[in-house]
C-alpha positions as a Python dict, from the first residue, in 0.01 Angstrom:
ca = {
    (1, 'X'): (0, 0, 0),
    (2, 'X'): (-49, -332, -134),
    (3, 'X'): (-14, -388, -554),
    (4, 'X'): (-304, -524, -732),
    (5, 'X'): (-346, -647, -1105),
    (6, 'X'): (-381, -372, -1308),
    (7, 'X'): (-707, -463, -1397),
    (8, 'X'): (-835, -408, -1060),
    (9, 'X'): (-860, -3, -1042),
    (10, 'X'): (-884, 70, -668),
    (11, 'X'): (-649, 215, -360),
    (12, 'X'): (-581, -2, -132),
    (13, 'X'): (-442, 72, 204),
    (14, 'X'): (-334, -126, 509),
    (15, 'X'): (-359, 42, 850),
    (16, 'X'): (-216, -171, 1191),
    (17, 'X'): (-530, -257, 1338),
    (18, 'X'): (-991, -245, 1312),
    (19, 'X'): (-1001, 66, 1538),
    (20, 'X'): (-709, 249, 1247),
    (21, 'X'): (-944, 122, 982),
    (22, 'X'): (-1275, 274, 1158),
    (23, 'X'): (-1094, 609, 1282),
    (24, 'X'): (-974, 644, 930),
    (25, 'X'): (-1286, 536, 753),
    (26, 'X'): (-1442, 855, 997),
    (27, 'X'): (-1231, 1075, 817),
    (28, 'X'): (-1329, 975, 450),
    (29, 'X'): (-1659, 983, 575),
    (30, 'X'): (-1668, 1346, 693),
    (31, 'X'): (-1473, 1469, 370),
    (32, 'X'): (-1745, 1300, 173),
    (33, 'X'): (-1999, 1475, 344),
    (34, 'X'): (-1863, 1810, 331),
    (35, 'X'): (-1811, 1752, -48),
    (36, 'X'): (-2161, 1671, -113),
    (37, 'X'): (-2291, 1890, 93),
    (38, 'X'): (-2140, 2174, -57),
    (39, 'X'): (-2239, 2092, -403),
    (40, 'X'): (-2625, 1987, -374),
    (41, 'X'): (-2729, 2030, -4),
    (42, 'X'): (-2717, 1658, 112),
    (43, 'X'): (-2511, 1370, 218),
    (44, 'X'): (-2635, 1041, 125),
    (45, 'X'): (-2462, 747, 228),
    (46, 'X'): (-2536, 354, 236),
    (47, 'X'): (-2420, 135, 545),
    (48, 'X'): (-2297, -159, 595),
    (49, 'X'): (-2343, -434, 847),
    (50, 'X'): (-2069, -597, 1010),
    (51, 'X'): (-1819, -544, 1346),
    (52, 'X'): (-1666, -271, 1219),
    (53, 'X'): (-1913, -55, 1082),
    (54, 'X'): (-2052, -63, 1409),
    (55, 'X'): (-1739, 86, 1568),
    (56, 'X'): (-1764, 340, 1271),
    (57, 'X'): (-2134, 420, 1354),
    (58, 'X'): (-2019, 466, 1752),
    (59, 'X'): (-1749, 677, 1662),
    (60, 'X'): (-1945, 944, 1454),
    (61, 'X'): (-2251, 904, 1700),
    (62, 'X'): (-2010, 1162, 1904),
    (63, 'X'): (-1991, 1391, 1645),
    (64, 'X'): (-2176, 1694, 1584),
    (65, 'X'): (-2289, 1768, 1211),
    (66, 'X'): (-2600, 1945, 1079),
    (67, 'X'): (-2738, 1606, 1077),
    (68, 'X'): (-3058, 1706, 903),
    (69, 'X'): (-2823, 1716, 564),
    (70, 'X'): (-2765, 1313, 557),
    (71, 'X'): (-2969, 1065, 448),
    (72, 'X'): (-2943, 694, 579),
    (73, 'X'): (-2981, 399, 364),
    (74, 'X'): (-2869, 4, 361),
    (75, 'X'): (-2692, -189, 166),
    (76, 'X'): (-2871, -494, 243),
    (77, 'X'): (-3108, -632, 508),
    (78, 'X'): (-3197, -958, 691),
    (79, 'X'): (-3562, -1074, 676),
    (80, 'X'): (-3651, -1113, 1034),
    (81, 'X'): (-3905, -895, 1252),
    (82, 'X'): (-3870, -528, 1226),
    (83, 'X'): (-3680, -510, 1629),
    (84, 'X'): (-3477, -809, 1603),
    (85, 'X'): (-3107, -737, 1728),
    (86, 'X'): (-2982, -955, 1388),
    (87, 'X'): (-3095, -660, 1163),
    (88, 'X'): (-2871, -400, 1033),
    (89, 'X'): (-3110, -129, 1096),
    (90, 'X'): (-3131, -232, 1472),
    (91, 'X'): (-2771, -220, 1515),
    (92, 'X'): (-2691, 155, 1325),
    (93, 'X'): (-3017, 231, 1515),
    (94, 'X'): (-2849, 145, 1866),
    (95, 'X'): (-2504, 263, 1765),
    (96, 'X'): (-2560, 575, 1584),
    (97, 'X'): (-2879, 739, 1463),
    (98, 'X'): (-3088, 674, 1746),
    (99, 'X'): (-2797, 904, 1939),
    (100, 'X'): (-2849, 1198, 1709),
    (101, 'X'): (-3081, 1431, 1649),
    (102, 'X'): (-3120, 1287, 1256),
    (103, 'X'): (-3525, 1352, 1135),
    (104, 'X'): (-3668, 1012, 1027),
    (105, 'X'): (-3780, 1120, 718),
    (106, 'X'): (-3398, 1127, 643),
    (107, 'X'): (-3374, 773, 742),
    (108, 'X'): (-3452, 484, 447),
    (109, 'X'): (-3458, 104, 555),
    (110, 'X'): (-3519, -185, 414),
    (111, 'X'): (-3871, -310, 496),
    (112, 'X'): (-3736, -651, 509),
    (113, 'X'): (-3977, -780, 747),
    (114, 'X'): (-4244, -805, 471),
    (115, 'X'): (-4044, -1067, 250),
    (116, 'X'): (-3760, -1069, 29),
    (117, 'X'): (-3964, -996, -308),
    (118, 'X'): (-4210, -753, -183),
    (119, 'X'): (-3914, -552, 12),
    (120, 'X'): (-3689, -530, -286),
    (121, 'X'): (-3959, -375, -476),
    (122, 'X'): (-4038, -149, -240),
    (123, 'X'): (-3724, -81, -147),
    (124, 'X'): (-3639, -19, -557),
    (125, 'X'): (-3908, 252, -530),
    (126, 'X'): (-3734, 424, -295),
    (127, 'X'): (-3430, 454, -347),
    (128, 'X'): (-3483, 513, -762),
    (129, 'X'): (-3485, 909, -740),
    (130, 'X'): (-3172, 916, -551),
    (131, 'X'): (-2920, 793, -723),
    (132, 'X'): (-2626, 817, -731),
    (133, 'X'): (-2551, 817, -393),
    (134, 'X'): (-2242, 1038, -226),
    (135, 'X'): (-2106, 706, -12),
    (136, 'X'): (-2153, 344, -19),
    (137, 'X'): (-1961, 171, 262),
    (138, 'X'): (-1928, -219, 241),
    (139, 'X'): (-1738, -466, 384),
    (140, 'X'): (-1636, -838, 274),
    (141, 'X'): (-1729, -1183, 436),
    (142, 'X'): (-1480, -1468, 413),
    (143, 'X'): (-1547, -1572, 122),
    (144, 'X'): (-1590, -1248, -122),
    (145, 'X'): (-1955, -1161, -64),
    (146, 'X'): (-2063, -834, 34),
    (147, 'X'): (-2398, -671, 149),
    (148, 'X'): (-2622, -981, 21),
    (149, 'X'): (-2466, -1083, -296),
    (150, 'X'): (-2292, -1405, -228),
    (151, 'X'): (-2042, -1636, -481),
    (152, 'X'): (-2256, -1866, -681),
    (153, 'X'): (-2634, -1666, -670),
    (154, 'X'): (-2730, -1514, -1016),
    (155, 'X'): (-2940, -1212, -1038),
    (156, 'X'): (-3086, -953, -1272),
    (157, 'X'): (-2811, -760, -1334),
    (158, 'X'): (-3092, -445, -1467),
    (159, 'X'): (-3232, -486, -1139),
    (160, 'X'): (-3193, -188, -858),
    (161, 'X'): (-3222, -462, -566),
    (162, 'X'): (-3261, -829, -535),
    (163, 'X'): (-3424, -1060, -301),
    (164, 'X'): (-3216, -1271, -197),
    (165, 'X'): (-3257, -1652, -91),
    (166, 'X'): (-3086, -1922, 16),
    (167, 'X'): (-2763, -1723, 205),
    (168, 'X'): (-2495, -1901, 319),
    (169, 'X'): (-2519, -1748, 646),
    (170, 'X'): (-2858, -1725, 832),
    (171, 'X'): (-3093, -1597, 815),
    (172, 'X'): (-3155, -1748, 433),
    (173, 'X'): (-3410, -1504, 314),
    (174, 'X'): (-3255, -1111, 228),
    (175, 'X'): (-3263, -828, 65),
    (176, 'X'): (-2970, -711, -146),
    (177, 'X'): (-2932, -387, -332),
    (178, 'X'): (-2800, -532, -634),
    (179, 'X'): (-2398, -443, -779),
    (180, 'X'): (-2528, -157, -1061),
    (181, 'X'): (-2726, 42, -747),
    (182, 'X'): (-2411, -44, -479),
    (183, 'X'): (-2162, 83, -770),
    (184, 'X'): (-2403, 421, -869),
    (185, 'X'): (-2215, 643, -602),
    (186, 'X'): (-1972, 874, -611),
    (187, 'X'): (-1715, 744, -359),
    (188, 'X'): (-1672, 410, -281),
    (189, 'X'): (-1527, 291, 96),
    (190, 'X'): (-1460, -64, 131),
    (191, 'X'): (-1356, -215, 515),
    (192, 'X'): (-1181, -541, 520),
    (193, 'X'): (-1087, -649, 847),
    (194, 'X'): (-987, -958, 1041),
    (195, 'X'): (-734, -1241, 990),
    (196, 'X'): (-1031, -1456, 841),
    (197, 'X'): (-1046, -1207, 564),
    (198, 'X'): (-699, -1345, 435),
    (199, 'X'): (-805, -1580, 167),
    (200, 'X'): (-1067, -1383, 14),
    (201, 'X'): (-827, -1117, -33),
    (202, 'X'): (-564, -1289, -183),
    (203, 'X'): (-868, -1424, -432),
    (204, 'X'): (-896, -1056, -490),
    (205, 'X'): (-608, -930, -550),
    (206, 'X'): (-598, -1251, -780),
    (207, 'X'): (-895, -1099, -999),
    (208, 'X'): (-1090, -1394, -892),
    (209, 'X'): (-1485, -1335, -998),
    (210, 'X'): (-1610, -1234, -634),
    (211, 'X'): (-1888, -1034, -579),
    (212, 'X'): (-1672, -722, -360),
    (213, 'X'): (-1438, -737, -711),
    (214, 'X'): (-1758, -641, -920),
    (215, 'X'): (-1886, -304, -742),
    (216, 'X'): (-1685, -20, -855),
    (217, 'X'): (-1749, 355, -814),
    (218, 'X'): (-1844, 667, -1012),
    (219, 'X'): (-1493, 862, -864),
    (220, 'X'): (-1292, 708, -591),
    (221, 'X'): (-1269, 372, -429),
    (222, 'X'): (-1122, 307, -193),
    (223, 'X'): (-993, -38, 31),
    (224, 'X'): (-896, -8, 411),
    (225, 'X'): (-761, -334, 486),
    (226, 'X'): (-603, -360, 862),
    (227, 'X'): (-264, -586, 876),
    (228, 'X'): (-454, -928, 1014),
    (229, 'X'): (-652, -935, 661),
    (230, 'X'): (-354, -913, 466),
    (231, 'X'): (-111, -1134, 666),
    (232, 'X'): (120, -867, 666),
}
């Protein structure tokens, strides 16, 4: 375990490698499910983009659940063309739900391909009367963002998702569900992995105003950091 500022309330814990992070991130994943499942009948759970949510999304493709009790949704989206390999959906498409027998009226993308503005309203719409969600998973880019909300970009913070323009990264144009939706869950699993993760962690841990130090949870949250991110 790594200590943080007390003013940063979450559990953080480093694991030796990506593939420790992913296998354990499986298991908080499955506990999450049961829980909610249990209690009201369904698992809902946002994913993330990003190297190793994919080896998540592999992992669990070879599991067998009742998978007609989970319900997919994004964190954030890139607006290209619906079957473009650069969009989220593609890749937990390829590397998990299209390998299961999930019903696609459980599944909830991101229409990103019709524009930033229209797609975050739409998106709003959808995802309004099903909050809070069991599971967000999100990761952390180099230099603090996560999903679409990147240092330096102001939003309404009322708002259920932005669209989001002008990203650092390509593509510019995206659509972001904004920090009050991302933090409206019940458990909270954040994956930081990677060596060129370092800085942005120690910014972190520094209670420096990043956008991963803003989402917070409505029980646990929880940070799986493997030993490259932390320089440990």
């Amino acid at each position: 375990m790594i200590k943080t500022p007390n003013n940063i309330n979450k559990d953080w814990t480093i694991l030796p490698d990506a593939l420790s992070v992913a296998l354990k991130a499986c298991e908080l994943i499955e506990e999450s499910a049961n829980d909610a499942i249990e209690d009201r009948g369904v698992f809902r759970i946002v994913l993330a983009g990003g190297t190793t949510p994919e080896r998540i999304y592999s992992i669990l493709a070879g599991k067998s659940y009742d998978w007609s009790q989970w319900e997919f949704y994004l964190g954030d989206e890139r607006c290209l063309p619906i079957s473009s390999p650069e969009r989220n959906s593609q890749m937990a498409l390829h590397t998990w739900l299209n390998e299961i027998d999930v019903p696609a009226e459980n599944i909830f993308f991101i229409p990103a391909e019709l524009g930033a503005e229209k797609a975050a309203k739409e998106y709003a719409e959808t995802i309004k009367s099903k909050l809070p969600f069991d599971l967000v998973l999100l990761g952390m880019g180099e230099d603090g963002h996560t999903a679409s909300l990147f240092p330096g970009h102001e939003h309404n913070e009322d708002d259920l998702t932005h669209a989001v323009y002008e990203s650092p990264k390509p593509p510019s144009d995206r659509v972001s569900m904004s920090v009050k939706t991302l933090s409206n869950t019940h458990n909270l699993l954040l994956l930081i992995t990677g060596e060129n993760k370092q800085t942005a962690v120690k910014q972190w841990q520094a209670g420096d105003d990043l956008p991963i130090s803003k989402i917070t949870s409505l029980r646990k949250k929880i940070v799986l950091l493997d030993q490259a991110a932390t320089n440990s």
